[in-house]
N, C-alpha and C positions, 0 to 999 in steps of 0.2 A: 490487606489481602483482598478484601472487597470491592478497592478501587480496581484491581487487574482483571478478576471476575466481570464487576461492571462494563469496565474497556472493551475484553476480550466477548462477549454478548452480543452490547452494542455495534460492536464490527463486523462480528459476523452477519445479524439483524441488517445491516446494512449492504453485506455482500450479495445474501441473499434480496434482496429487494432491489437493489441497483439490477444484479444479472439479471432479474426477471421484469425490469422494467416499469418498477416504478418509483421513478425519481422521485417523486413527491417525501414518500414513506425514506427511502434514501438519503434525501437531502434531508432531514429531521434528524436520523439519525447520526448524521456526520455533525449537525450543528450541535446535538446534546453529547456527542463525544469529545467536539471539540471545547465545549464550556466545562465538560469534567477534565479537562485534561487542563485545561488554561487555571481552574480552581487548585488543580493539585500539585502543580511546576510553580518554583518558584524566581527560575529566571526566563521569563516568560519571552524577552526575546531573543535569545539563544534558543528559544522554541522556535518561533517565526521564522529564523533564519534555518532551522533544520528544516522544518515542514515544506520551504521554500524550495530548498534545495533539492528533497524526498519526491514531492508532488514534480517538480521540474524536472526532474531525471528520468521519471515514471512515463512525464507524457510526454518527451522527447525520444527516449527508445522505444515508447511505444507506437507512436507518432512513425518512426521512422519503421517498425514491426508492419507496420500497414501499409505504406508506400510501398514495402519490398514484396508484398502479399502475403506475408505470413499471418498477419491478421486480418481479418474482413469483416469489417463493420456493418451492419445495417443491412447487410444484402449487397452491398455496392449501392444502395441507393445515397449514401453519402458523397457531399460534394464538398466540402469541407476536409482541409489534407489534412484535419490536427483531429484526434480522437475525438470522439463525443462525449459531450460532458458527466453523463451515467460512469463514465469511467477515469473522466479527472476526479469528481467525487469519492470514487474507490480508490485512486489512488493517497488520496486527503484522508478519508478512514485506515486505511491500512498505515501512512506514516503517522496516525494519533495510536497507534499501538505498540509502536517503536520503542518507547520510553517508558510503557508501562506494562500491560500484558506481553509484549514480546523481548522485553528488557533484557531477559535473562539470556535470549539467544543473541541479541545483535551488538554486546559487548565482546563476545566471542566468534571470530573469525574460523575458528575450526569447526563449530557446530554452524554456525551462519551460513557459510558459504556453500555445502553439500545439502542443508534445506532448505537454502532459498533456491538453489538449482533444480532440486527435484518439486518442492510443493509451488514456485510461481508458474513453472507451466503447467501442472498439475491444475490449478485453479483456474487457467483459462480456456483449461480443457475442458473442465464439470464445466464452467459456466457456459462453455458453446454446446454443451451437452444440454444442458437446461433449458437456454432458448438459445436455439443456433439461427434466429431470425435477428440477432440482435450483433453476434458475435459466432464468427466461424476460424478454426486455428487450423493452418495445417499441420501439420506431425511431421511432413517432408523436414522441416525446418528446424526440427526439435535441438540438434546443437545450437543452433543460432539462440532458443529461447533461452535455453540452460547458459548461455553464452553473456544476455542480456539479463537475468539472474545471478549469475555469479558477479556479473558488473556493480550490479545494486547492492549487493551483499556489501562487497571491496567499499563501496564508494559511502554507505550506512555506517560501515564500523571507522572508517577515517572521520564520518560526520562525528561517531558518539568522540571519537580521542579528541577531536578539535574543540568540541565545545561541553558546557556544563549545564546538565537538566537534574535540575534535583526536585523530586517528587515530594507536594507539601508537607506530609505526615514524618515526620524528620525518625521512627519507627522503621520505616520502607520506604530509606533513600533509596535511588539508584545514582549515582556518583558517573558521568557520565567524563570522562576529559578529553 
């Protein structure tokens, strides 16, 4: 139970520091999430290949969330079409909690898919709330985000059926297939 505790801290410590813009503190915290999580998984790359998947999905619809202007990065001072890194990093904290602090909801599709709808644009609302110099959402577009949410939901619980992450402490497997 400690490891999930751990997890679910660390990632928030990370959400919190990434939105407010300091990567430094952010990228620390995804690397000591990602070494507790790589210590606790024992087919580690059936990790790699999720994390891959997770991170790639994140900043391809999100990637594509900014192109259509429903997110705005930077102010628009971004020149760059692919999100900024503050936020592929969020994405890499968020899928290292997949399998552990968030285990319990993204084996299940019927709880996953109504709160990854409601809390993923929820959190990129606080965070344009927090500093809207870094990240601004519009609301106009709220189906769309709930839309690109419910996608990641679907596309996370086909990852957990496809493959198998079994967390070290053989106590508090999660059985992933």
């Amino acid at each position: 139970m400690l490891h999930i505790i751990i997890n679910a801290v660390l990632f928030q410590l990370t959400w919190f520091a990434l939105v407010m813009g300091n990567i430094q503190l952010g990228l620390a915290c995804v690397i000591v999430m990602l070494c507790h999580v790589l210590w606790r998984v024992n087919h580690k790359s059936q990790l790699w290949v999720f994390l891959l998947f997770v991170v790639s999905a994140g900043v391809i619809t999100d990637t594509l969330m900014g192109m259509m202007s429903v997110y705005e990065f930077e102010q628009g001072r971004r020149t760059s079409p692919i999100i900024p890194t503050w936020l592929i990093l969020l994405w890499l904290g968020f899928a290292l909690t997949l399998n552990h602090a968030l285990a319990w909801l993204v084996t299940n599709l019927k709880y996953s898919l109504p709160l990854f709808a409601v809390m993923g644009p929820l959190s990129y609302w606080l965070g344009a709330q927090l500093n809207p110099q870094a990240l601004s959402v519009s609301l106009q577009y709220l189906p769309l985000l709930i839309l690109q949410w419910a996608f990641m939901a679907v596309l996370i619980f086909w990852l957990t059926q496809q493959l198998t992450l079994n967390v070290a402490d053989s106590r508090e497997s999660y059985e992933l297939h």
